[in-house]
C-alpha positions in Angstrom: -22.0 6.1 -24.1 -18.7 6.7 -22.8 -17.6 7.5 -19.6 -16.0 10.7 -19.0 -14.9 12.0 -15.3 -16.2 14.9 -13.7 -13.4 17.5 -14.4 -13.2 19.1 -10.9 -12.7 17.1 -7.4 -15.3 19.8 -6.6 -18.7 17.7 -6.3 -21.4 19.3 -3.8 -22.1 15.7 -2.4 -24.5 16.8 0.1 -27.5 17.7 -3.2 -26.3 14.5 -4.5 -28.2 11.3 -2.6 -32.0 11.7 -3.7 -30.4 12.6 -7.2 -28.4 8.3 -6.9 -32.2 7.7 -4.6 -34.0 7.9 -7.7 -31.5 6.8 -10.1 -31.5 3.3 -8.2 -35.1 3.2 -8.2 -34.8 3.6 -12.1 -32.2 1.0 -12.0 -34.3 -1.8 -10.3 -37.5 -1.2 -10.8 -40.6 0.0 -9.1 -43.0 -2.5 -7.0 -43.4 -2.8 -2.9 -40.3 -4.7 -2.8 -38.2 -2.6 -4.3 -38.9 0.6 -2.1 -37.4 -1.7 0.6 -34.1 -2.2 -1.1 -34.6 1.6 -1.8 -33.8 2.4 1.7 -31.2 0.1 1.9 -29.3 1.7 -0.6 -30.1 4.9 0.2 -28.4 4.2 3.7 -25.8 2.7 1.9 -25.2 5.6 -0.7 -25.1 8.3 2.4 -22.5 6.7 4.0 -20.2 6.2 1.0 -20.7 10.1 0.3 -19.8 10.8 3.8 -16.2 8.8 3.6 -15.8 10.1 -0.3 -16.3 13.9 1.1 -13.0 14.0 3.0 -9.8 13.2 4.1 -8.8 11.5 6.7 -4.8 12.4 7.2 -2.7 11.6 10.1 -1.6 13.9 12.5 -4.8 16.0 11.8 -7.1 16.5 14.6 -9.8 16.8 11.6 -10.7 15.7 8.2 -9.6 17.5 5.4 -12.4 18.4 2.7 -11.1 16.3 -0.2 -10.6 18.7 -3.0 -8.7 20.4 -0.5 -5.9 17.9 -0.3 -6.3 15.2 -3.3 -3.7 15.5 -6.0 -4.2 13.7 -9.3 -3.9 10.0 -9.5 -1.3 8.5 -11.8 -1.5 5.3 -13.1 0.0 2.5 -15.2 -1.7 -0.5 -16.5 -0.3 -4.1 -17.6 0.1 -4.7 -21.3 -0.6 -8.1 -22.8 3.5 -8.7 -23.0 4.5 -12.0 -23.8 3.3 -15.1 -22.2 6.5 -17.4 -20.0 6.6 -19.8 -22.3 7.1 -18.0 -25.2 10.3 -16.4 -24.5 12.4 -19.5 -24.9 11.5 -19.4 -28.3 12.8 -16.3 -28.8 16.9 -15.1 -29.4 18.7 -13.1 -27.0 18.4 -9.9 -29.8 14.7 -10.2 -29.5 14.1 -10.4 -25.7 16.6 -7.4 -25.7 13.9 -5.8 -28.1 11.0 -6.4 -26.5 12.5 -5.7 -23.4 13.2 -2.1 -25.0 10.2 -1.4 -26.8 7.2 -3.0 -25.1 7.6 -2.3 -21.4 4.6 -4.7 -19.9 3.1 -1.5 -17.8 1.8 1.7 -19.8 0.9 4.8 -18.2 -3.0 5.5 -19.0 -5.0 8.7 -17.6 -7.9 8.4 -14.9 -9.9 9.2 -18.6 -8.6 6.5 -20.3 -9.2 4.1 -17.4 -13.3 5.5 -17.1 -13.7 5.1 -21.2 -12.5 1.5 -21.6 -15.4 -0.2 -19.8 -13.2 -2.7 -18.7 -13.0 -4.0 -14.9 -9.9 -3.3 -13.4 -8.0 -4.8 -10.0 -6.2 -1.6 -8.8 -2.8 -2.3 -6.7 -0.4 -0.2 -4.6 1.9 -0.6 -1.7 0.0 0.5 1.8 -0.1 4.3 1.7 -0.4 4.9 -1.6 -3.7 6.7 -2.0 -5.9 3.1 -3.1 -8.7 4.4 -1.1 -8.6 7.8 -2.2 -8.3 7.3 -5.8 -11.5 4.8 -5.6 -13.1 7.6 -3.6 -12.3 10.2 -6.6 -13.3 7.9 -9.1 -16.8 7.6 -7.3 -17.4 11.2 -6.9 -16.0 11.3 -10.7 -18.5 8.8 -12.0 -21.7 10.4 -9.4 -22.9 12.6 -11.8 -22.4 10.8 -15.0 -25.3 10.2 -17.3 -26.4 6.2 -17.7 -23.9 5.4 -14.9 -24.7 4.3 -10.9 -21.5 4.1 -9.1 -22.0 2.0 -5.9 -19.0 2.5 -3.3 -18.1 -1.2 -0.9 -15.7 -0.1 1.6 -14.5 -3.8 2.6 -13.6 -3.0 5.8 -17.3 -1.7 6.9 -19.4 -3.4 8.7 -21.8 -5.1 6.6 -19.9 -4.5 3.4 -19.4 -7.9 2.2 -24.0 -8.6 2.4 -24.4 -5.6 0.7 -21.6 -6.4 -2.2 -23.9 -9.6 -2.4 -27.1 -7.4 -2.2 -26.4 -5.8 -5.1 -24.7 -8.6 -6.9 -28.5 -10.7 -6.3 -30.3 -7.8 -7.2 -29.0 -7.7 -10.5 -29.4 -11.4 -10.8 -33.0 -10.9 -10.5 -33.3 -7.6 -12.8 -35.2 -7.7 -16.5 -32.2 -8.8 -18.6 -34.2 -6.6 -21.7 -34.2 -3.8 -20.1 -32.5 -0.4 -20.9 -31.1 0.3 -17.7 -27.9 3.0 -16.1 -24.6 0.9 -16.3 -23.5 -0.5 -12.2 -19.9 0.6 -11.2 -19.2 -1.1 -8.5 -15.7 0.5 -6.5 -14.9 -2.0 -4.1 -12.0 -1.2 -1.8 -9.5 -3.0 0.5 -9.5 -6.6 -1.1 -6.6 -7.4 1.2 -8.2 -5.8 4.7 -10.7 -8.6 4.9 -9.8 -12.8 6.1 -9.3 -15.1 3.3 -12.7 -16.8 3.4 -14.0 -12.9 2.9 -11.7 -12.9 0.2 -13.4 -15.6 -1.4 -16.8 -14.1 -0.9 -15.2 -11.4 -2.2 -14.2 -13.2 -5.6 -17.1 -15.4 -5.7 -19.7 -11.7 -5.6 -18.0 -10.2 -8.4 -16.9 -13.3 -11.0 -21.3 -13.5 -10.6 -21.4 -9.7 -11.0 -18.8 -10.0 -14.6 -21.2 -12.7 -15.5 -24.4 -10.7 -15.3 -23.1 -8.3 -17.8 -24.5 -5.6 -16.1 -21.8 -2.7 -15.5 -17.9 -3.2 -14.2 -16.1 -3.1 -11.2 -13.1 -1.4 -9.7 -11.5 -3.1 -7.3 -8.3 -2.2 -5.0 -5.9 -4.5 -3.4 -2.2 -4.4 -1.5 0.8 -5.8 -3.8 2.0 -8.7 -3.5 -1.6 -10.5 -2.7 -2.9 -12.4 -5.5 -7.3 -11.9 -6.2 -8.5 -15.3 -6.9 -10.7 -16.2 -9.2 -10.9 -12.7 -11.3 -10.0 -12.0 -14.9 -9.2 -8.5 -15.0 -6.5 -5.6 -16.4 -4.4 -4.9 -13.3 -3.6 -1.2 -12.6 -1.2 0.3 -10.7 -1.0 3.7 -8.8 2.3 5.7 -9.4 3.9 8.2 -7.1 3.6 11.6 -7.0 5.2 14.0 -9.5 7.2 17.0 -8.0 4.5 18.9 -8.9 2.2 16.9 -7.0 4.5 16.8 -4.2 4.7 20.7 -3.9 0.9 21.1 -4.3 0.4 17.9 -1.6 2.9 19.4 0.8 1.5 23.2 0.3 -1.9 21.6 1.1 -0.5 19.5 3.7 0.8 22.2 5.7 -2.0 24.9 5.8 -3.9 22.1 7.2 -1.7 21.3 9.6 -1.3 25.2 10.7 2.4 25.3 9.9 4.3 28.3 8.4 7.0 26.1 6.2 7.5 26.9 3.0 6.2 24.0 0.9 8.9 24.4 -1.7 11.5 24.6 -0.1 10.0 21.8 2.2 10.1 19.4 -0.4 13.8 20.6 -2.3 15.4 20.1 1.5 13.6 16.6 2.0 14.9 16.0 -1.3 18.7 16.9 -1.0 19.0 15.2 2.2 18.3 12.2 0.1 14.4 11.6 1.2 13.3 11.3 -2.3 12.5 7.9 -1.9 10.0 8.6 0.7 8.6 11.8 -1.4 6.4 10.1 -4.0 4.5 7.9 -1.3 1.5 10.0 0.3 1.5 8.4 3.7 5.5 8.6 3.9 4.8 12.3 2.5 2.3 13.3 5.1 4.4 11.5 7.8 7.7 13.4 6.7 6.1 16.5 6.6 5.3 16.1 10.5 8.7 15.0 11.3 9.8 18.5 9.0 7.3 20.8 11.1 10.3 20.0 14.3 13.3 18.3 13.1 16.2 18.9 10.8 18.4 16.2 11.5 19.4 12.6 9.4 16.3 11.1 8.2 15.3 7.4 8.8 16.3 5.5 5.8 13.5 3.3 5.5 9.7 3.4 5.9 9.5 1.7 9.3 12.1 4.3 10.8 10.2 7.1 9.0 7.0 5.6 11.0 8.9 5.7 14.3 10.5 9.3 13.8 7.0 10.8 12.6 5.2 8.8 15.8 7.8 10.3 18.1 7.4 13.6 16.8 3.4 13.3 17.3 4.1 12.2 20.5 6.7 15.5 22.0 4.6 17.3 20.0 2.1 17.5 23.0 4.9 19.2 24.9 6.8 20.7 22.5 4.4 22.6 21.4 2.1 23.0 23.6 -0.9 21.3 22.7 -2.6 21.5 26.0 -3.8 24.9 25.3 -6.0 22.9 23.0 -8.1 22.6 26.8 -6.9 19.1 27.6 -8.4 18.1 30.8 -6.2 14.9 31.4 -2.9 14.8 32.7 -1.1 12.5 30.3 1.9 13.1 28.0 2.6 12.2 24.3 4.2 9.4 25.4 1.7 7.8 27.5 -1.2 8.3 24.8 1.7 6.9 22.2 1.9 3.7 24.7 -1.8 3.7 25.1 -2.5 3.3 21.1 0.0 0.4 21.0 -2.1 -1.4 23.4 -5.1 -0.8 21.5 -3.5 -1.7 18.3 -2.7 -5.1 19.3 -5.6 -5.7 20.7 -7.4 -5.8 16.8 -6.3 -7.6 13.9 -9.3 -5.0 12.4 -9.0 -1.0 11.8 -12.3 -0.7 13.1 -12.9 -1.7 16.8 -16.6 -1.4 19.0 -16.3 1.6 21.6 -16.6 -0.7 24.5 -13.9 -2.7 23.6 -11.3 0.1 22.8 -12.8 1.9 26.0 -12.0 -1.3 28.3 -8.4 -1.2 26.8 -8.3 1.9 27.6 -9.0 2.0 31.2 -6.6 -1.0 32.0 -3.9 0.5 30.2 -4.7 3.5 32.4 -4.7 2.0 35.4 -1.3 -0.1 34.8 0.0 3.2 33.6 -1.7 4.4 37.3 -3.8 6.5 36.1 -7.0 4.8 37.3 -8.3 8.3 38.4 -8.3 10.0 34.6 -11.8 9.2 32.4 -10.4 7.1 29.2 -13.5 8.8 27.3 -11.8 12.1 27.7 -7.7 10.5 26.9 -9.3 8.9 23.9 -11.2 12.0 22.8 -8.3 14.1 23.2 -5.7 11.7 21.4 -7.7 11.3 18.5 -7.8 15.7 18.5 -4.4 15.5 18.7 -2.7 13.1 16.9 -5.6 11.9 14.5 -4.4 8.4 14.5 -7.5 6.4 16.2 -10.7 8.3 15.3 -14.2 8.0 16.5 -15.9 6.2 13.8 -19.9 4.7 13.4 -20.2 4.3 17.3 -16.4 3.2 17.5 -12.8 3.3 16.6 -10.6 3.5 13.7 -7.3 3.7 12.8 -6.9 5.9 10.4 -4.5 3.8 8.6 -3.7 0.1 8.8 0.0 0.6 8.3 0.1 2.8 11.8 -2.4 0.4 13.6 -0.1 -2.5 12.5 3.1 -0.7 13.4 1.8 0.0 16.7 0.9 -3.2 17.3 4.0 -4.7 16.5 6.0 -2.3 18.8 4.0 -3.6 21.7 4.5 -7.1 20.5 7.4 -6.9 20.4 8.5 -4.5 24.0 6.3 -7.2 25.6 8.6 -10.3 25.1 5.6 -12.0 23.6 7.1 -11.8 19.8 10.0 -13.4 20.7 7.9 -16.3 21.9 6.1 -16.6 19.1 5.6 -20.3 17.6 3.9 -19.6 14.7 3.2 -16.4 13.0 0.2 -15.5 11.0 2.4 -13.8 7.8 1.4 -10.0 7.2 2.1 -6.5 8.0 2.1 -6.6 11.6 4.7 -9.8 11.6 6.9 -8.1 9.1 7.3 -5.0 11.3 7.9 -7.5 14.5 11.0 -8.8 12.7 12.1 -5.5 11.9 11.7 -3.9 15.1 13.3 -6.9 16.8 17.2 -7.3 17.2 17.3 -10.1 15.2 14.9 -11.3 11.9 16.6 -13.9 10.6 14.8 -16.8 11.9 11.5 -14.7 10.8 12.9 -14.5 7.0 14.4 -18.3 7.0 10.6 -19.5 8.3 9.0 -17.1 5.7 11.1 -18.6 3.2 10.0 -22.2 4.1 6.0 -20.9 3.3 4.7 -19.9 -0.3 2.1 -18.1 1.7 4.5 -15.6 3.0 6.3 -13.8 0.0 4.1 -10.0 0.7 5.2 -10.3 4.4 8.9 -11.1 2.8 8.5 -8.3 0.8 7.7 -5.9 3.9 10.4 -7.1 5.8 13.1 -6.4 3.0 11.5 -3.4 2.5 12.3 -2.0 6.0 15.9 -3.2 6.2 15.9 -5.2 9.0 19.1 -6.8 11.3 19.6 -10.4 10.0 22.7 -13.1 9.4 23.8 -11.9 5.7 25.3 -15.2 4.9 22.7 -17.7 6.4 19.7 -15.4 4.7 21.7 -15.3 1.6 22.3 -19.1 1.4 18.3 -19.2 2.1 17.3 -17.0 -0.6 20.1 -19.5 -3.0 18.2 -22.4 -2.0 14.3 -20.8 -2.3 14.8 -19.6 -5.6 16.0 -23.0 -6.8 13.1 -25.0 -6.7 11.1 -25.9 -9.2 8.9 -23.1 -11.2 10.7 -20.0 -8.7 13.1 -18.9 -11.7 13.5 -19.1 -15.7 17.0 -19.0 -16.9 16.1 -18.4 -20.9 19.7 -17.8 -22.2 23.2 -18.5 -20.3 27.1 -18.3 -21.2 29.2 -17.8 -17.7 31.4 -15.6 -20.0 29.4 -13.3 -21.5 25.6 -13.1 -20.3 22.7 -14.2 -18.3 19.1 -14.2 -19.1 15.9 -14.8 -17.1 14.0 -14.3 -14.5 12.6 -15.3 -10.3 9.4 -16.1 -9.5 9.2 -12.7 -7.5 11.4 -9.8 -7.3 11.2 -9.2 -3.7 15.2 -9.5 -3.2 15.2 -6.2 -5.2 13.3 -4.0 -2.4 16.0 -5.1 0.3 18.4 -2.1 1.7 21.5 -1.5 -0.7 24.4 -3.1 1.4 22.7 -6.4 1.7 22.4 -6.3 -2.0 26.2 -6.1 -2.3 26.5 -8.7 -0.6 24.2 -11.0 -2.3 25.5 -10.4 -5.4 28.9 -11.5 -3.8 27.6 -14.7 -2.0 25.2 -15.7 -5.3 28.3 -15.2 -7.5 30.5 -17.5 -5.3 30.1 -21.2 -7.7 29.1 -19.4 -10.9 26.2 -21.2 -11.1 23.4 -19.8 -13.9 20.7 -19.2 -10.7 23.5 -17.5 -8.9 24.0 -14.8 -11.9 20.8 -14.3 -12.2 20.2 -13.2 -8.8 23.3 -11.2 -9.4 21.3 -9.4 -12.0 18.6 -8.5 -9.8 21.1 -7.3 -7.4 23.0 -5.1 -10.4 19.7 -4.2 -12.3 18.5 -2.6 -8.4 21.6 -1.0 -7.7 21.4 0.6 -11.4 18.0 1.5 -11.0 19.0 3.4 -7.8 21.6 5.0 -9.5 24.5 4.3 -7.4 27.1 1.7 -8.0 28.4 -1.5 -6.4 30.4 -0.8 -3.7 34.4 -1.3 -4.3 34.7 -4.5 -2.0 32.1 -6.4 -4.1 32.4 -5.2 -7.5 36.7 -6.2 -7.3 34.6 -9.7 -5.9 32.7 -9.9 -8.7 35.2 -8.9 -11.6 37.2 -11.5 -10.2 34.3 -14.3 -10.6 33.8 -13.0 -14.2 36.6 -11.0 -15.8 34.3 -9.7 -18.4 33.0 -6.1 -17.8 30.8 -6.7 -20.5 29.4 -9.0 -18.7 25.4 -8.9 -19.7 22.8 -9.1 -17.0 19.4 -9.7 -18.2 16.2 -9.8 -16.2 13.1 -10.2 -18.4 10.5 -7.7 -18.2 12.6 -5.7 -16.0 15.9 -4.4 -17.4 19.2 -5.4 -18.7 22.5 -3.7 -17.4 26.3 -4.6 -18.1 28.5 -5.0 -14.8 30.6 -1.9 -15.8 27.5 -0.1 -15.8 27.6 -0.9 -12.2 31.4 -0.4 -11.6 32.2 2.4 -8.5 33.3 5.7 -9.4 36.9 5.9 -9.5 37.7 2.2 -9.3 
């Protein structure tokens, strides 16, 4: 029978959990045994309709209710394309044709996804909404005939046993009988260490071989799930009707009196669309709208600081100590007190004793030795809804913030700087861009395979860096062996091919003028193609080279017919590229 999602976000979740009791019991069988793993997974089940009931936003003192604030999910999903290999055999017409007419992503509806019975690895940038689409999907799939959706937040305690609970269970289940089909939505793939990761793999390649249901599972880009054969998904931005309805949404919650529309078309023409599609960056601009009309940051890690600095004068600006605060501290010193907590944890989730002892020498260096860290802690989280009480403890609502936080104290410590060796992630990549200088950071990230998703954070966030000695780097990384494919080449009329990784095409647009002019310098068939990453990028952002590189690069190859072609990706002609005017 096919799957079909509940139309409505509207699920009364509460009436729900004897309804999944007894549908489990039906799905494993009745004997003494199995009223044991009955209660198990009746625990299990009323925690996952808990999280899947709200929202947890920042800047909220409180969760939303999730109807309340959850706009509909839109997503692509990877076509079978053409394998490498194949396109040398093909001629520089047909790659131009398939390039045109069979993109290797197709956009599919959340109904299309639930009918196709197929697993699915579901990827998106931090921020994106992973969480809260898997959450949707389980309160989708919760009242769906023959179906028992089980919900594996990674980051839980316990999560990863009771993945492999249910994995054995079904091991040991009557193969001949008619049973409800297992969803298993398993979420934050890259939120757990890589021997978790494995466990992680190892639980559900068993689970595809039992033939027993299929799984959803949701992972950061750039981090590769071992071991797993299955259609990869991606979560798109928001339409500007789905900005409108977030931002209306957004702001009753948050008690403001802005106009939603016009919220969103000012973002917009002050050149903040970039930032609009992205929930997170969304919420987070919203707050930063609610008190300031100025020059927005122009990159994700400066939107983090602006919003964090708003949350922080907030407090006074606004007056939040009517909210019967009873400690003495101001939005900066709670903003100071999160960082140290957020260092402190490579993990979301921290025990209450732990964040409380942080808390109290923070305090006291801060000398305020006198004021109860129960009650800052309390009150921070009602204000700023960034670390939450959570199952006896602590959360960050959000890795991103946790690791930005983190990184800020890293780095106004000194102890960044002295660093020997970094462990490559999130909270690195917002080290180097915080500090004055990154380009040792992106020349050792360079010299480790394991550290292209931190590369990609870094570029993404426009750090400081030496253009030359990064650019040279970059020359030299993508010319070893297996990092780039040049299919076609003629230094007078095209290029075609492709990297490894298109992480050069997320860096800030002047360092991309300038790698086009360094890679250009030797005419070399590497060198134009990462000029056609550089020119494709520009394109896409619709802007132009500026006039310094583009009379640099007409120089180098006197053709503005000059073909750049980047397989799977796009293909764009350097006038196309040429600066207004010139």
């Amino acid at each position: 029978m096919p799957i079909v999602p509940v139309p409505s976000v509207s699920v009364d979740l509460t009436a729900l959990l004897p309804y999944l009791e007894e549908k489990f019991k039906s799905w494993i069988g009745l004997d003494e045994e199995s009223q044991a793993h009955a209660e198990w997974f009746k625990t299990l089940q009323a925690s996952s309709l808990q999280l899947a009931s709200v929202v947890r936003c920042v800047g909220m003192s409180e969760a939303i209710p999730f109807e309340d604030l959850y706009q509909p999910t839109r997503l692509v999903r990877r076509s079978l394309g053409v394998r490498r290999g194949e396109y040398s055999q093909l001629s520089r017409t047909e790659r131009s044709f398939v390039l045109a007419e069979a993109n290797r992503f197709r956009e599919i509806t959340i109904a299309d996804l639930l009918k196709s019975r197929e697993d699915a690895s579901i990827f998106a940038g931090p921020g994106w909404g992973k969480t809260t689409f898997l959450h949707f999907l389980f309160r989708a799939l919760l009242k769906t005939p023959d179906v028992l959706p089980v919900l594996i937040t990674l980051r839980r305690t316990n999560a990863l046993n009771d993945l492999e609970k249910v994995v054995q269970l079904g091991t040991d289940l009557n193969k001949q009988q008619q049973r409800d089909q297992l969803v298993l939505l398993v979420d934050g793939y890259d939120e757990v260490d890589p021997a978790s990761r494995r466990r992680v793999s190892d639980a559900l390649l068993k689970f595809q071989g039992l033939g027993l249901g299929r799984f959803y599972l949701t992972c950061r880009d750039f981090y590769e799930v071992s071991l797993i054969t299955a259609p990869e998904v991606r979560i798109l931005g928001f339409t500007q009707k789905d900005k409108y309805g977030f931002v209306s949404s957004f702001l009753k919650a948050f008690d403001s009196k802005l106009d939603p529309v016009k919220t969103v078309d000012d973002l917009q023409q002050r050149g903040f669309d970039d930032f609009l599609s992205h929930p997170l960056l969304l919420a987070l601009a919203c707050i930063v709208e609610t008190t300031s009309h100025t020059n927005h940051p122009r990159s994700a890690l400066r939107l983090l600081q602006r919003a964090l600095d708003v949350l922080a004068y907030r407090w006074d600006d606004q007056k939040i100590i009517e909210r019967h605060a009873l400690t003495i501290l101001d939005g900066r010193d709670r903003i100071e007190l999160l960082k140290r907590i957020a260092f402190a944890s490579g993990s979301p989730y921290m025990e209450d004793l732990r964040v409380r002892t942080l808390a109290r020498q923070e305090l006291s260096l801060m000398h305020f030795d006198r004021v109860d860290e129960n009650r800052v802690l309390l009150e921070t989280a009602q204000f700023y809804g960034i670390l939450v009480p959570k199952d006896g403890g602590w959360e960050f609502v959000h890795r991103s913030l946790q690791d930005f936080l983190a990184a800020q104290y890293w780095v106004e410590t000194g102890q960044f700087a002295t660093e020997k060796k970094f462990s490559w992630n999130s909270r690195t990549a917002y080290g180097a861009c915080l500090s004055r200088d990154a380009t040792s950071i992106i020349l050792q990230a360079l010299d480790d395979d394991e550290a292209r998703a931190t590369l990609a954070e870094i570029f993404t966030n426009s750090p400081s860096f030496d253009l030359a000695a990064v650019s040279e780097k970059l020359i030299e990384y993508f010319a070893m062996p297996d990092r780039n494919e040049i299919y076609e080449s003629d230094l007078g009329h095209y290029i075609s091919g492709r990297l490894c990784s298109d992480f050069i095409r997320l860096a800030d647009t002047r360092f991309l003028n300038r790698l086009a002019e360094y890679s250009s310098e030797d005419r070399t068939p590497l060198g134009d193609l990462l000029v056609a990453y550089c020119a494709i990028e520009i394109a896409h952002r619709r802007i132009r080279f500026d006039r310094v590189t583009y009379t640099t690069l007409l120089d180098r190859y006197r053709n503005e017919e000059f073909l750049f072609q980047v397989i799977e990706v796009d293909e764009v002609k350097l006038l196309q590229v040429r600066p207004l005017g010139f």
